[in-house]
Backbone as a ProteinNet text record, in pm:
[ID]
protein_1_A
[PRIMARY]
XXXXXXXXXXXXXXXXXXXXXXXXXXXXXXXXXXXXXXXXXXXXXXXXXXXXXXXXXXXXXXXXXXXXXXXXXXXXXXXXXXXXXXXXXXXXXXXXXXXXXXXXXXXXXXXXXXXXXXXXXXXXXXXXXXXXXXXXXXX
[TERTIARY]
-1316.9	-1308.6	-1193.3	-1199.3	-1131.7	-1012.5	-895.1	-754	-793.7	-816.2	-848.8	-702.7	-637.1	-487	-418.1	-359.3	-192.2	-84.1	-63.1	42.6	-5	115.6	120.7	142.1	61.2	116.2	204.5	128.7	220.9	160.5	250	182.1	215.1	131.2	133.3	102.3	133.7	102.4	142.9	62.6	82.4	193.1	270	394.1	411.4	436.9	437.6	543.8	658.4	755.5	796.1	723.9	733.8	900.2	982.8	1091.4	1216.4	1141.2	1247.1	1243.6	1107.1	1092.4	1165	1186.6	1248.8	1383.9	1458.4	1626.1	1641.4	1570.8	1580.3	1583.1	1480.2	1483.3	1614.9	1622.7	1712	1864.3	1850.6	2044.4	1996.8	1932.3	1924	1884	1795.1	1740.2	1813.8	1877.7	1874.1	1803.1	1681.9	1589.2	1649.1	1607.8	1647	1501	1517.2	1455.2	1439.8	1304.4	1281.7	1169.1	1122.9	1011.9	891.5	864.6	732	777.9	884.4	885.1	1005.5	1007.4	1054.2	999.1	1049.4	989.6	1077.9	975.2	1064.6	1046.6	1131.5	1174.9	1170.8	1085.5	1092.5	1070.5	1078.3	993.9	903.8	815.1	673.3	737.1	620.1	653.2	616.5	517.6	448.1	546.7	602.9	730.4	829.6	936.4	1064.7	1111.6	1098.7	1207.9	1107.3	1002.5	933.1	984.4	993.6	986.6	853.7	836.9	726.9	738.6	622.1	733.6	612.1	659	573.6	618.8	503.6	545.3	529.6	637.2	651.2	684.4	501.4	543.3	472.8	536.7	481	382.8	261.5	227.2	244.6	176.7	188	56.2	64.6	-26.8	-192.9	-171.2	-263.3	-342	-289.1	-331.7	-507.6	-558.9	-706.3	-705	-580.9	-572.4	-637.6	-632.1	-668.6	-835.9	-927.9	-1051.6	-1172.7	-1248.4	-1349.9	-1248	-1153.5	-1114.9	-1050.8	-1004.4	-956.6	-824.6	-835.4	-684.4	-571.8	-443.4	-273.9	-223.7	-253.8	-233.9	-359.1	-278.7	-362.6	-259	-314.4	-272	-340.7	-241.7	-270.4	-236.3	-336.4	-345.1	-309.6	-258.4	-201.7	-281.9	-338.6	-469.6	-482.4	-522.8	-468.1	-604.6	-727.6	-816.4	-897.3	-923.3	-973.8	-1094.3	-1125.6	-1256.2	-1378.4	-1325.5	-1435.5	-1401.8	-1293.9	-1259.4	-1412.8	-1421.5	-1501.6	-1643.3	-1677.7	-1799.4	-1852.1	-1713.7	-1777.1	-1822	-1717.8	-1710.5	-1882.2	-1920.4	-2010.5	-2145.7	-2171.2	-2216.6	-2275.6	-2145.1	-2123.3	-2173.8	-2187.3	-2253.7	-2156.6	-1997.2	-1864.1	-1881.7	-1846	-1832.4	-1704.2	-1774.5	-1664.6	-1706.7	-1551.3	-1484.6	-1515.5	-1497.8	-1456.6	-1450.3	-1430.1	-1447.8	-1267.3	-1311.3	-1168.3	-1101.1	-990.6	-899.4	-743.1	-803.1	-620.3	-525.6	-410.5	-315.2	-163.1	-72.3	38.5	100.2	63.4	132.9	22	-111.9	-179.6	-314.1	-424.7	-551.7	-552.2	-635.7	-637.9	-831.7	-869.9	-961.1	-1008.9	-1006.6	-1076.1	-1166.6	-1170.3	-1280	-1268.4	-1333.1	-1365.9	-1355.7	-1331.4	-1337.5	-1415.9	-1527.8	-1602.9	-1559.3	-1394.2	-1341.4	-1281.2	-1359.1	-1302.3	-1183.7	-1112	-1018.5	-997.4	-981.2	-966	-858.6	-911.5	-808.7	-802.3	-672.1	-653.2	-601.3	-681.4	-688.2	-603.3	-466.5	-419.3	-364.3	-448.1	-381.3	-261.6	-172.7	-6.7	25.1	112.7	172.4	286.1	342.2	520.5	637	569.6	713.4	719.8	628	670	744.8	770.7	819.3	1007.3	990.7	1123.5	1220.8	1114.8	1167.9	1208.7	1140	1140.6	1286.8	1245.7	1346.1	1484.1	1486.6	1649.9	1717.6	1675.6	1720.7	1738.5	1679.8	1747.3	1583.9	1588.1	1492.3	1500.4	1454.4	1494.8	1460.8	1554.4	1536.5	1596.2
-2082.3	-1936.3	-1890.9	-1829.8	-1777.4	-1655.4	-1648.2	-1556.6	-1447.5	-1377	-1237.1	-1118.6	-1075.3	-1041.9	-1115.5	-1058.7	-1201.2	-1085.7	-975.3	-899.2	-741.4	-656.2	-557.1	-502.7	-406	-359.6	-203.8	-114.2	31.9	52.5	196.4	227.4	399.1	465.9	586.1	695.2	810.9	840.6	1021	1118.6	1270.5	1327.8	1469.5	1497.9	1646.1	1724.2	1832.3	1908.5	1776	1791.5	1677.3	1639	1504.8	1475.4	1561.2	1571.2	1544.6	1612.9	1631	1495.4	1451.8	1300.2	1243.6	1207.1	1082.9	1141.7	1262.9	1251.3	1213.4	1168.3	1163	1036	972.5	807.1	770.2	853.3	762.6	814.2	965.8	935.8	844.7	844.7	786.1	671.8	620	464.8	320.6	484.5	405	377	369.3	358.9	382.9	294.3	334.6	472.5	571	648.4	682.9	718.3	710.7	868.6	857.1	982.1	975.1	851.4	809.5	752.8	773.4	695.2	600.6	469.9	373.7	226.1	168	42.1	-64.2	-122	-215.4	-394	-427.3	-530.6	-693.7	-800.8	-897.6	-1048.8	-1177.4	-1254.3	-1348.6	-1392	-1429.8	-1558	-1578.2	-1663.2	-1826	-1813.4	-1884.7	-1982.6	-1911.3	-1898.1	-1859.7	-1835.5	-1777	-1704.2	-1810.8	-1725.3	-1566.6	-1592.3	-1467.7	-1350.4	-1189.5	-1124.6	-1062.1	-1006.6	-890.6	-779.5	-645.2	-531.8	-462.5	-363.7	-274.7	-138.4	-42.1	114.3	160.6	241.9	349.5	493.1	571.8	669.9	775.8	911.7	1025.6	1099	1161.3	1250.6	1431.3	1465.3	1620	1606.7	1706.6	1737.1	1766.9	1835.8	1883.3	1804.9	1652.4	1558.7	1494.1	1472.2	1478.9	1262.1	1214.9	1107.6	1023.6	1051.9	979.5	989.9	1117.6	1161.1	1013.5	960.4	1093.3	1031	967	984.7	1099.6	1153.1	1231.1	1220.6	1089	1018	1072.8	1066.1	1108.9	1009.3	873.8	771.7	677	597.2	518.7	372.7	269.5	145.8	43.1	19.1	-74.4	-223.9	-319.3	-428	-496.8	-647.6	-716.3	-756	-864.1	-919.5	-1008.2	-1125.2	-1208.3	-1211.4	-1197	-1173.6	-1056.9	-935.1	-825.4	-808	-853.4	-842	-961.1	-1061.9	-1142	-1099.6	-1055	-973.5	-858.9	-776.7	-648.7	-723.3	-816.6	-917.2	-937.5	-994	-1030.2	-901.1	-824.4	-676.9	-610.1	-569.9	-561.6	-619.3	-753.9	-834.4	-807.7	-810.2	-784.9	-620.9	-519.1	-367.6	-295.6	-350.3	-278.1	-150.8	-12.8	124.6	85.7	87.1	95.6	198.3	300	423.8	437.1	333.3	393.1	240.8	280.4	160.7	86.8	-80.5	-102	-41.6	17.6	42.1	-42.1	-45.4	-163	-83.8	-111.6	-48.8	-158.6	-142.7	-265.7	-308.5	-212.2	-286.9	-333.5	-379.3	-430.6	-340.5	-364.6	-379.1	-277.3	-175.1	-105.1	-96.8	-62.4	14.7	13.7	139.6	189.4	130.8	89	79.3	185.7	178.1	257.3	134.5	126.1	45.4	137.7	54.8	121.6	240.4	268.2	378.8	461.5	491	655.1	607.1	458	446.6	419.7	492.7	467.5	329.2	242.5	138	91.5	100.8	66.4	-73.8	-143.6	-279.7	-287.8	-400	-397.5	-538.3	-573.4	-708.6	-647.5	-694.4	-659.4	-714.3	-696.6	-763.1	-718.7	-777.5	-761.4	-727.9	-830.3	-834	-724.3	-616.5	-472.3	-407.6	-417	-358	-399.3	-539	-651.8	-573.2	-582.6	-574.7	-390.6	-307.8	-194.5	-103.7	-157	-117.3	-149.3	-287.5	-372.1	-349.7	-414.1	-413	-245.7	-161.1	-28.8	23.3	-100.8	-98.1	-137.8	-95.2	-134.5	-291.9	-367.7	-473	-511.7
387.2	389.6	300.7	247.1	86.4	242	174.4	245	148.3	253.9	231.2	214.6	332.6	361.4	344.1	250.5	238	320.7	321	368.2	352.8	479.4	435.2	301.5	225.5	110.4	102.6	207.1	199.4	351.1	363.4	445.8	434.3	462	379.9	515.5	515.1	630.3	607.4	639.3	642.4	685	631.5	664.3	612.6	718.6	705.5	595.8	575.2	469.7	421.9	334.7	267.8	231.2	235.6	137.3	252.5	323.8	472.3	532.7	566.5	647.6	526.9	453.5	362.9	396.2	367.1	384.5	506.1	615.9	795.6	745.8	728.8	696.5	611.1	559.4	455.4	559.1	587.1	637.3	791.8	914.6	1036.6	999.9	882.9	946.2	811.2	706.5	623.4	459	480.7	368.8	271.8	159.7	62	-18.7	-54.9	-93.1	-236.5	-279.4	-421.9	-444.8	-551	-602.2	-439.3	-424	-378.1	-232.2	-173.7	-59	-42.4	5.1	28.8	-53.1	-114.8	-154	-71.5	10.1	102.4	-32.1	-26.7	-72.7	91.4	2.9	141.9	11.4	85.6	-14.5	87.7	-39.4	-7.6	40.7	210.3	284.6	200.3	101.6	48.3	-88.6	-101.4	-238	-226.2	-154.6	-135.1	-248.3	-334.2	-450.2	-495.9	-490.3	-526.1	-421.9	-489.2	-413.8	-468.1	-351.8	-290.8	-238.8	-221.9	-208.1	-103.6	-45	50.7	44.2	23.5	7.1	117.1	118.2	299.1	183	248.6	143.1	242.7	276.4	318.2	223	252.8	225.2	237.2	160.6	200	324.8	419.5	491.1	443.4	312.2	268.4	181.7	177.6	30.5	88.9	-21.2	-17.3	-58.7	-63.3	-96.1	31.3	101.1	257	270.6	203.7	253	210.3	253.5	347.9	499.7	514.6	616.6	704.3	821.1	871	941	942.4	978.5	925.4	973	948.2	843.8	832.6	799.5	741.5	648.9	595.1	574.1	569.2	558.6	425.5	331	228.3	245.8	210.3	250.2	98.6	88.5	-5.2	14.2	-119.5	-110.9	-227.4	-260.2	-347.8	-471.5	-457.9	-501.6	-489.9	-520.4	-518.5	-557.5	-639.3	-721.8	-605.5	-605	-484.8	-368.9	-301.7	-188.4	-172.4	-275	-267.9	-298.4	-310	-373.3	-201.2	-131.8	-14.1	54.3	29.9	152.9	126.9	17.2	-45.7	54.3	27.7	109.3	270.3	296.5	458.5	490.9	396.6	412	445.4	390.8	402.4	310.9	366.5	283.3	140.4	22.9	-39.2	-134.2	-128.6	-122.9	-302.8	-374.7	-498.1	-600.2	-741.9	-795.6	-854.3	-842.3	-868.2	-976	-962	-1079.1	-1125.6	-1244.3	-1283.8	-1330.2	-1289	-1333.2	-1347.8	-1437.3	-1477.7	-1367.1	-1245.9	-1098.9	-1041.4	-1000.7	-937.1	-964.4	-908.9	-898.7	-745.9	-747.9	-614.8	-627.1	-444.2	-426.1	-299	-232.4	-91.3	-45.3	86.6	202.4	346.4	373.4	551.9	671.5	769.9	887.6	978	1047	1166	1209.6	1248.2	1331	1233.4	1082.5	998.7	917.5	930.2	837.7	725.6	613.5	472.7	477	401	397.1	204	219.2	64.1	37.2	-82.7	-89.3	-231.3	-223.7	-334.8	-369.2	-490.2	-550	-661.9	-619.6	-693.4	-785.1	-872.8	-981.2	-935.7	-829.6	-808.4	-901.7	-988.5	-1108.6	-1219	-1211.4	-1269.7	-1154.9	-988	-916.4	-950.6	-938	-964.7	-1091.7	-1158.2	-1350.6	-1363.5	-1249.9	-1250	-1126.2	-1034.6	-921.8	-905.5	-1008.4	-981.5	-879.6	-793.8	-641.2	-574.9	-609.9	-540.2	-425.5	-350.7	-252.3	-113.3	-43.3	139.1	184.5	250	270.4	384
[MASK]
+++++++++++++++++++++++++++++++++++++++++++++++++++++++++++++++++++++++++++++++++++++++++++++++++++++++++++++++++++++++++++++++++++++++++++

């Protein structure tokens, strides 16, 4: 059986003041804070020396990024193969949302789960986050 989830990738979630929840996080919990959220910084259990990264990012209330779900939140999954990932999902009569798109940080694209949840699937290229963030990320 081919590893489907290797890790959390973001986790993204609605906010009546996108701007406000991040200065709370960042003066009470800490976070380090950016344009987009939090980039949590960890390394791969698999490789140590590698790091790997996870987005903690608010939305606006009003963002259409989450639809056709109705959910507050949405959850992105790390994923080491994407393209046979969506081969199998496919297969199995999994809803998929949209077609893969590449971009210099990883490979993204939407599914649904039985219960309305948009779930976002992302094979990463870490080392534009590494080469990009120079350590100014939550860890």
């Amino acid at each position: 059986m081919m590893k489907k989830v290797t890790g959390i990738g973001g986790i993204f979630f609605k906010s009546s003041d996108p701007g406000k929840i991040k200065d709370w996080y960042h003066k009470n919990l800490g976070l380090v804070i950016d344009a987009h959220g939090s980039p949590f910084e960890f390394r791969n259990v698999d490789d140590p020396e590698q790091i790997n990264y996870l987005q903690w990012s608010p939305f606006k209330m009003d963002t259409d990024y989450f639809e056709p779900s109705k959910k507050e939140f949405m959850i992105n999954y790390r994923v080491a193969d994407l393209e046979r990932l969506v081969a199998e999902l496919q297969k199995e009569g999994v809803t998929i949302c949209d077609e893969i798109e590449t971009y210099d940080y990883g490979k993204f694209v939407h599914i649904m789960d039985p219960d309305g949840n948009k779930i976002e699937l992302w094979e990463p290229v870490d080392q534009i986050f590494t080469d990009s963030l120079k350590g100014k990320t939550t860890k």
